[in-house]
C-alpha positions as CSV (number, residue, x, y, z in Angstrom):
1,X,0.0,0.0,0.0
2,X,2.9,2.3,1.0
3,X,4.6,1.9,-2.3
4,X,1.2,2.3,-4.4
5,X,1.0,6.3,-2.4
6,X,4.4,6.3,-3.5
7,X,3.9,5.5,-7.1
8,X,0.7,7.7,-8.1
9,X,2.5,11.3,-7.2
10,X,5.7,10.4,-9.2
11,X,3.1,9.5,-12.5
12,X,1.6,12.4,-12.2
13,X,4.3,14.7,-12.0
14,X,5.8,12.7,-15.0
15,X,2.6,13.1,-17.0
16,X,2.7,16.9,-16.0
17,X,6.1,17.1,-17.2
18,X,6.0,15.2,-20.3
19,X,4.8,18.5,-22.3
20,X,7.8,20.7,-21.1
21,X,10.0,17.6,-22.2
22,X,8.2,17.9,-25.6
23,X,9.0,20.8,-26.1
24,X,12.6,21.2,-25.0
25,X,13.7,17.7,-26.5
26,X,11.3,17.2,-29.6
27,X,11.3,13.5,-30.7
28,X,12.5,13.2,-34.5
29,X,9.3,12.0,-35.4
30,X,7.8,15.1,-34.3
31,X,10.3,17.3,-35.7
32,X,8.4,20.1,-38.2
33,X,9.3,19.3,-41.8
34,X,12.2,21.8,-42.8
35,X,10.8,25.2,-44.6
36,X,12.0,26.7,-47.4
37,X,12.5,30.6,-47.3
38,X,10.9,32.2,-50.0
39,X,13.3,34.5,-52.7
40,X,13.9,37.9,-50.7
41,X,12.0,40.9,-52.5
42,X,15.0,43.3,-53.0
43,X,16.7,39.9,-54.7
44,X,13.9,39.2,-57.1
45,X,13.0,43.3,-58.3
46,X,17.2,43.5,-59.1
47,X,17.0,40.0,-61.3
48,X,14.2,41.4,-63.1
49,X,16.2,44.9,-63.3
50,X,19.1,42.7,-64.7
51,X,16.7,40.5,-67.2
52,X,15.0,43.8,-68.4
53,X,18.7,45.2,-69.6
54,X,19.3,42.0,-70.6
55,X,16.8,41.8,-73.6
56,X,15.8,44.9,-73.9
57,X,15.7,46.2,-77.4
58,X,19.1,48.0,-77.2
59,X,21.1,45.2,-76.2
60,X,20.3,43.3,-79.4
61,X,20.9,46.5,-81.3
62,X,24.4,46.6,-80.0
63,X,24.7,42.7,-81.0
64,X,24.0,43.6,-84.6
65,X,25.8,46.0,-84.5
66,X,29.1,44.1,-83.0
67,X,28.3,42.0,-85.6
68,X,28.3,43.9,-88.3
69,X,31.7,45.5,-87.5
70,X,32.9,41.7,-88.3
71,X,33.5,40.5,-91.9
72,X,33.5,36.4,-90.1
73,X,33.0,37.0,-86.1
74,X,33.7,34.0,-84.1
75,X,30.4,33.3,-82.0
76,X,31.2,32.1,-78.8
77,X,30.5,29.5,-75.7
78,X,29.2,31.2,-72.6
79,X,30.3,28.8,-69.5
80,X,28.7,29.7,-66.2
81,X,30.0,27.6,-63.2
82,X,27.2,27.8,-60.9
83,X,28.9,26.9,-57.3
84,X,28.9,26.9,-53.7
85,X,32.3,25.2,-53.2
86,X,36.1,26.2,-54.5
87,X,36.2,25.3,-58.3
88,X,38.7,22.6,-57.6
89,X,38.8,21.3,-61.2
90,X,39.7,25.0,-62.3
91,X,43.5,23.5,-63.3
92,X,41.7,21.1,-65.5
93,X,39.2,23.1,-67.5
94,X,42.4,26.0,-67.0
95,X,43.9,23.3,-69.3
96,X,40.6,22.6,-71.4
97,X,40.0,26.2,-72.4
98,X,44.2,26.9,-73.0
99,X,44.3,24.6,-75.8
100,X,42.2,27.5,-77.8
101,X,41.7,31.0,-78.4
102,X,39.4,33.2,-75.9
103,X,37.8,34.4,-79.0
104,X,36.0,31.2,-78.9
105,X,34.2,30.8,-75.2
106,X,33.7,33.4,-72.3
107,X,33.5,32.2,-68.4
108,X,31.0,33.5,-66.0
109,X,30.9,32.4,-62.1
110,X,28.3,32.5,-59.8
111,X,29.2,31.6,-56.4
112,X,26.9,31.5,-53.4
113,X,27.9,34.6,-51.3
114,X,28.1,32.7,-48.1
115,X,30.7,30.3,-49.0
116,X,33.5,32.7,-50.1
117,X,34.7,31.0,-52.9
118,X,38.1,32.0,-53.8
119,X,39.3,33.6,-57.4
120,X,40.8,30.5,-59.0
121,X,42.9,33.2,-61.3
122,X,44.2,32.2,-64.2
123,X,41.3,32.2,-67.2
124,X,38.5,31.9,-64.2
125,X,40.3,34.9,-62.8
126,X,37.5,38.1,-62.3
127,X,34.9,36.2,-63.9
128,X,32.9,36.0,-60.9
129,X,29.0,38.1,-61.6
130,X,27.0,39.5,-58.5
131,X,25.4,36.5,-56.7
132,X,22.8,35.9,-54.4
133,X,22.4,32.7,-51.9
134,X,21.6,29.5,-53.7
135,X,19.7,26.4,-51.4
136,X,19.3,22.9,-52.8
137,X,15.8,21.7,-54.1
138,X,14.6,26.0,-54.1
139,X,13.8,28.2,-56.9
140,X,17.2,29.8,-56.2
141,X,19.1,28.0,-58.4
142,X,16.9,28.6,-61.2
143,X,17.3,32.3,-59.9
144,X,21.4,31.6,-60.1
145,X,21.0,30.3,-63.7
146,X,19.0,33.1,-65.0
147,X,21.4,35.5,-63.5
148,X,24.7,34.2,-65.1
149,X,22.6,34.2,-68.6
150,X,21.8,37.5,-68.0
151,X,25.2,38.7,-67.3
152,X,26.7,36.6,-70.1
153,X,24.4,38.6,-73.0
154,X,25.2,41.5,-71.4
155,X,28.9,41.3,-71.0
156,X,29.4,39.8,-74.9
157,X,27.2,40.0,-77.7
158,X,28.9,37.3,-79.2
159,X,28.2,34.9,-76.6
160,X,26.1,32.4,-78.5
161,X,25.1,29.5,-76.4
162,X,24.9,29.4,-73.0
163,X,26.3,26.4,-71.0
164,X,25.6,25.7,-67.6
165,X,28.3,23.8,-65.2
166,X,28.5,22.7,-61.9
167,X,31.8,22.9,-59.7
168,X,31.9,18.9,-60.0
169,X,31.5,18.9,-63.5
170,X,34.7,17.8,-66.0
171,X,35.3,18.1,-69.5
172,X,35.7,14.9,-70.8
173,X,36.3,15.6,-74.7
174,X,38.7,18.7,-75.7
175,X,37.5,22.3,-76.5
176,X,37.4,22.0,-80.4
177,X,35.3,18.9,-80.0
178,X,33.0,20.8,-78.1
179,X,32.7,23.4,-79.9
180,X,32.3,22.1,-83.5
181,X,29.6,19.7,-81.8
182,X,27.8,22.7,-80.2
183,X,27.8,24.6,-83.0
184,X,27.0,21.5,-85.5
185,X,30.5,21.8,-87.6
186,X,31.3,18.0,-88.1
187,X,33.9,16.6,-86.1
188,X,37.0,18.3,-87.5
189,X,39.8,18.6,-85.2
190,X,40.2,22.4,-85.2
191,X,37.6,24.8,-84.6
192,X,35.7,26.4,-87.3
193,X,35.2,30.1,-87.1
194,X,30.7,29.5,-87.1
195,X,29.7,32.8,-88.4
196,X,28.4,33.8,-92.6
197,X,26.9,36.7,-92.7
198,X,25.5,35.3,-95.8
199,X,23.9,32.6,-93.9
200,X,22.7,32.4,-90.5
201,X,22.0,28.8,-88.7
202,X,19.2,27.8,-86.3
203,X,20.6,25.4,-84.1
204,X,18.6,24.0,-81.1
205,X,19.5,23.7,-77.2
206,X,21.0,20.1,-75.5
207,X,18.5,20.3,-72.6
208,X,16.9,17.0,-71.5
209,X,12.8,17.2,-71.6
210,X,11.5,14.0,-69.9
211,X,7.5,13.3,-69.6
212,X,7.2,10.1,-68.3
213,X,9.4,9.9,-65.6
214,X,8.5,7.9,-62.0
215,X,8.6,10.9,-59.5
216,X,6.9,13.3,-61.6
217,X,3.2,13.1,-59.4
218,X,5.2,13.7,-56.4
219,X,7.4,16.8,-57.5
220,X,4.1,18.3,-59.2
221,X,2.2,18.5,-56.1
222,X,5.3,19.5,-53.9
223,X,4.1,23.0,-53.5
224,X,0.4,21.8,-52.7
225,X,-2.5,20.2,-54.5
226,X,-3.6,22.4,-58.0
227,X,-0.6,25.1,-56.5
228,X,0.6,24.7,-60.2
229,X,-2.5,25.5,-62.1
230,X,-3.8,26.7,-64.4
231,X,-0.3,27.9,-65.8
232,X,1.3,24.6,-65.5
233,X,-1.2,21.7,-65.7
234,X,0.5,18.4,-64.9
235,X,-0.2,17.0,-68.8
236,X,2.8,20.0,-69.3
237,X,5.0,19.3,-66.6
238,X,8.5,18.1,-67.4
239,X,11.4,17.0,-66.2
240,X,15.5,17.5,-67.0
241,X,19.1,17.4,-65.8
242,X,19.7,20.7,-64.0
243,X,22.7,21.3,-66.2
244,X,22.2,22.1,-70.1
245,X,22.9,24.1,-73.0
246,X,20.8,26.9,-74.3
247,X,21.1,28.7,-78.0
248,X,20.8,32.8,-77.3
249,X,16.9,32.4,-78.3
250,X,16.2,30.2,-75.9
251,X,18.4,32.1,-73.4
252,X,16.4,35.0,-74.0
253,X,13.3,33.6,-73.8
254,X,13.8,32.0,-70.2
255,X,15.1,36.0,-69.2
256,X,11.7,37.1,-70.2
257,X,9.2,34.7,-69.0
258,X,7.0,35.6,-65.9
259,X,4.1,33.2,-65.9
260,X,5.5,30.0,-65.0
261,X,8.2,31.7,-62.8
262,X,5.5,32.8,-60.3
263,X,4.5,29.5,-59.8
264,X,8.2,27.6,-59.4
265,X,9.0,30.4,-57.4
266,X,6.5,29.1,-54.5
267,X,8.5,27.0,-51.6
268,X,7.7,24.0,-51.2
269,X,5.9,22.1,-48.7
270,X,7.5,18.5,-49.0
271,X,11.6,19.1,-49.4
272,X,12.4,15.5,-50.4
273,X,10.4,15.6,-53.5
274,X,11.0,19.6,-54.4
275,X,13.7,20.3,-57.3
276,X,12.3,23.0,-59.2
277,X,15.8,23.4,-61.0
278,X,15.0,20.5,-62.9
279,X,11.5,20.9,-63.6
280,X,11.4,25.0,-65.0
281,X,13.5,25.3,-68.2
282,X,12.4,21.8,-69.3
283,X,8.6,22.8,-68.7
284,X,9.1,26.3,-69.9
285,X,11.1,25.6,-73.2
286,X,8.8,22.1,-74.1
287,X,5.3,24.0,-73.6
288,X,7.3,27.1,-75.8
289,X,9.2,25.5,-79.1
290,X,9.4,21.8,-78.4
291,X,10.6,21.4,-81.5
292,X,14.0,24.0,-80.7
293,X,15.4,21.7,-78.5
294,X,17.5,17.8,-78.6
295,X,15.1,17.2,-75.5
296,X,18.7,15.7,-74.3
297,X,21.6,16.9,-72.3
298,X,25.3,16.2,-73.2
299,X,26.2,16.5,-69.3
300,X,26.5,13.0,-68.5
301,X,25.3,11.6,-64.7
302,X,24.9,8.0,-63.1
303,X,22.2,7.7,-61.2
304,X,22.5,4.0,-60.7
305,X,23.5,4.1,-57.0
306,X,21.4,7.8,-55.8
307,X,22.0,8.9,-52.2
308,X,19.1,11.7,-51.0
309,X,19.0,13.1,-54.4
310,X,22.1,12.9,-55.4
311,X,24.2,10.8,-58.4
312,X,27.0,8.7,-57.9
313,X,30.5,10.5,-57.1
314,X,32.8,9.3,-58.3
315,X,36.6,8.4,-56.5
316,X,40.1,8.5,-57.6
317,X,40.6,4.8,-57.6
318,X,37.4,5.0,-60.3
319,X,39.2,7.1,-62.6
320,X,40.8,5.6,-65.7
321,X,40.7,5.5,-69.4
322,X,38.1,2.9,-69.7
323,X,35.6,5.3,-67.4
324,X,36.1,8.1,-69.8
325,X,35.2,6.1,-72.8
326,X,32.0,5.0,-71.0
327,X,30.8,8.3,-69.9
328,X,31.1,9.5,-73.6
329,X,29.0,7.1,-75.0
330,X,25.6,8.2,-75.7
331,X,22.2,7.1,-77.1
332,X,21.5,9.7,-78.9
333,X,23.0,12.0,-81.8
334,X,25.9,13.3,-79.9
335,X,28.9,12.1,-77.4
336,X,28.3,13.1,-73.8
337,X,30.7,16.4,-73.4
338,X,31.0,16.4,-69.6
339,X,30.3,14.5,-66.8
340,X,29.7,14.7,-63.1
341,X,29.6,13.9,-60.5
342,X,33.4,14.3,-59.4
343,X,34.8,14.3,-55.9
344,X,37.8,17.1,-55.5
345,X,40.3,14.6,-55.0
346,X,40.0,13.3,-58.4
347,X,41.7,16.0,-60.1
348,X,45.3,14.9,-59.6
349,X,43.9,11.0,-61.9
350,X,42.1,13.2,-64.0
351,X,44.9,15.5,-64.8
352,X,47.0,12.4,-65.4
353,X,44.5,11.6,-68.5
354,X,44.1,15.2,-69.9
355,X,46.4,14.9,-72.9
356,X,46.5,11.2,-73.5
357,X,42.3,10.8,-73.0
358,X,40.7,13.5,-71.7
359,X,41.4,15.8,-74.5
360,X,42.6,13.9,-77.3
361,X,39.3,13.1,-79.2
């Protein structure tokens, strides 16, 4: 009897604590889902300030008239390194872009502000743009991608396509070989000056455009039930790798568009299903001129072994001849031009193959 008084006070004053332990020492299982802050306002009205310049009628008046001051200009290769680490592979693409003229590409990086990402000098050197904070599987890295387009027309009016990189992103075919397969010039072994002033070429974007992939329901409804309509019903709703190549029509386009931006612009509600980087340009440019783009990318990824989101990285001991020859081959019209996903201590292998492999096509 004496142990039953005992007992009773000691369960009450657990069940009276249990709240205040709730709340001090939430179980995981109870944890809030995390929340995705949306773009800051003063961010947002200076992209648009930056996309008005950028396609405003003036800036393609200066283009024409670069152009014209040209008897054969050399279009160019806009590459925007989109980052929030050190650009350890800079010696390698260093050695990628050294093997040609500047007159042939132009570099642009945007790295998060909060990482400080040191000048890798050298070709990269003042090439970064004015960033803003990037955050995985949130409209800020479509944000970040809009931005370095933007400030790639701007800066050159010969910048011609636009391709995005990530900072664990190689070259794995030389610069010429690039080039002539960007710009559709056959496969010879130097680079072929693209302009003719007599005849100008419509070539479309490497951007993949998926429709009938497994996770699409679940990434359409991220934001909410019907949050997408009626600007993006799901019939419309596409998927791609985050990395791609744009022609300058498609670049421009993707500046100007509004409608479908206020709708991937929206945080989303469930994280683990939320990668709107993936899901805008390939919805945007499909529902725009389907027929403008490969509906392929030439960035190539393994997704065999996926951890949380994320491709397989590959390690130094991976590295070797015979895993560059396989990450070129492709199913479709052209060789993979890069790969990723690279971990930083791969350069040193991968530096070891750059003339005998890497870039000898």
């Amino acid at each position: 009897m004496i142990r039953y008084y005992l007992f009773l006070p000691i369960t009450l004053l657990l069940i009276l604590t249990l709240p205040l332990l709730f709340s001090l020492f939430p179980p995981h299982f109870l944890s809030p889902p995390p929340q995705q802050l949306p773009i800051p306002t003063p961010t947002e009205l200076s992209d648009f300030s930056l996309f008005r310049r950028a396609t405003s009628p003036s800036t393609s008046s200066s283009t024409f008239s670069r152009l014209g001051t040209h008897h054969n200009p050399t279009l160019k290769i806009a590459f925007l390194f989109l980052t929030n680490t050190p650009l350890h592979f800079s010696p390698l693409w260093s050695l990628f872009f050294n093997t040609t003229s500047s007159d042939f590409y132009s570099i642009y990086i945007h790295a998060d502000p909060d990482t400080l990402v040191p000048d890798p000098g050298g070709v990269f050197a003042n090439r970064f743009i004015n960033s803003h904070h990037t955050e995985r599987s949130s409209a800020t890295l479509i944000s970040a991608s809009r931005r370095l387009i933007a400030e790639a027309i701007l800066d050159d009016p010969l910048n011609a396509f636009f391709a995005l990189i990530s900072q664990s992103c190689v070259p794995i075919h030389s610069f010429n070989y690039v080039y002539n397969t960007v710009f559709d010039l056959g496969t010879s072994k130097s680079v072929i000056p693209f302009w003719n002033n007599n005849k100008r070429r419509n070539f479309k974007s490497f951007i993949e455009i998926l429709s009938n992939e497994s996770t699409l329901p679940s990434r359409y409804v991220s934001r909410g039930e019907n949050v997408m309509m009626p600007e993006v019903p799901y019939d419309k709703f596409r998927v791609g790798s985050q990395f791609f190549i744009l022609n300058k029509k498609h670049a421009l386009m993707v500046l100007k568009e509004r409608k479908l931006w206020r709708k991937f612009k929206l945080p989303c509600l469930k994280i683990q299903s939320c990668y709107p980087e993936e899901h805008y340009f390939p919805t945007f440019l499909d529902m725009e001129d389907p027929d403008g783009c490969t509906r392929y990318t030439v960035t190539r990824v393994n997704w065999t072994d996926t951890v949380d989101g994320h491709p397989h990285l590959y390690r130094p001991p991976e590295v070797s001849a015979e895993l560059i020859y396989t990450l070129r081959e492709s199913n479709f019209s052209h060789d993979y031009l890069f790969a990723r996903k690279f971990s930083p201590d791969c350069l040193e292998p991968l530096l070891d193959l750059a003339d005998s492999v890497l870039f000898k096509d």
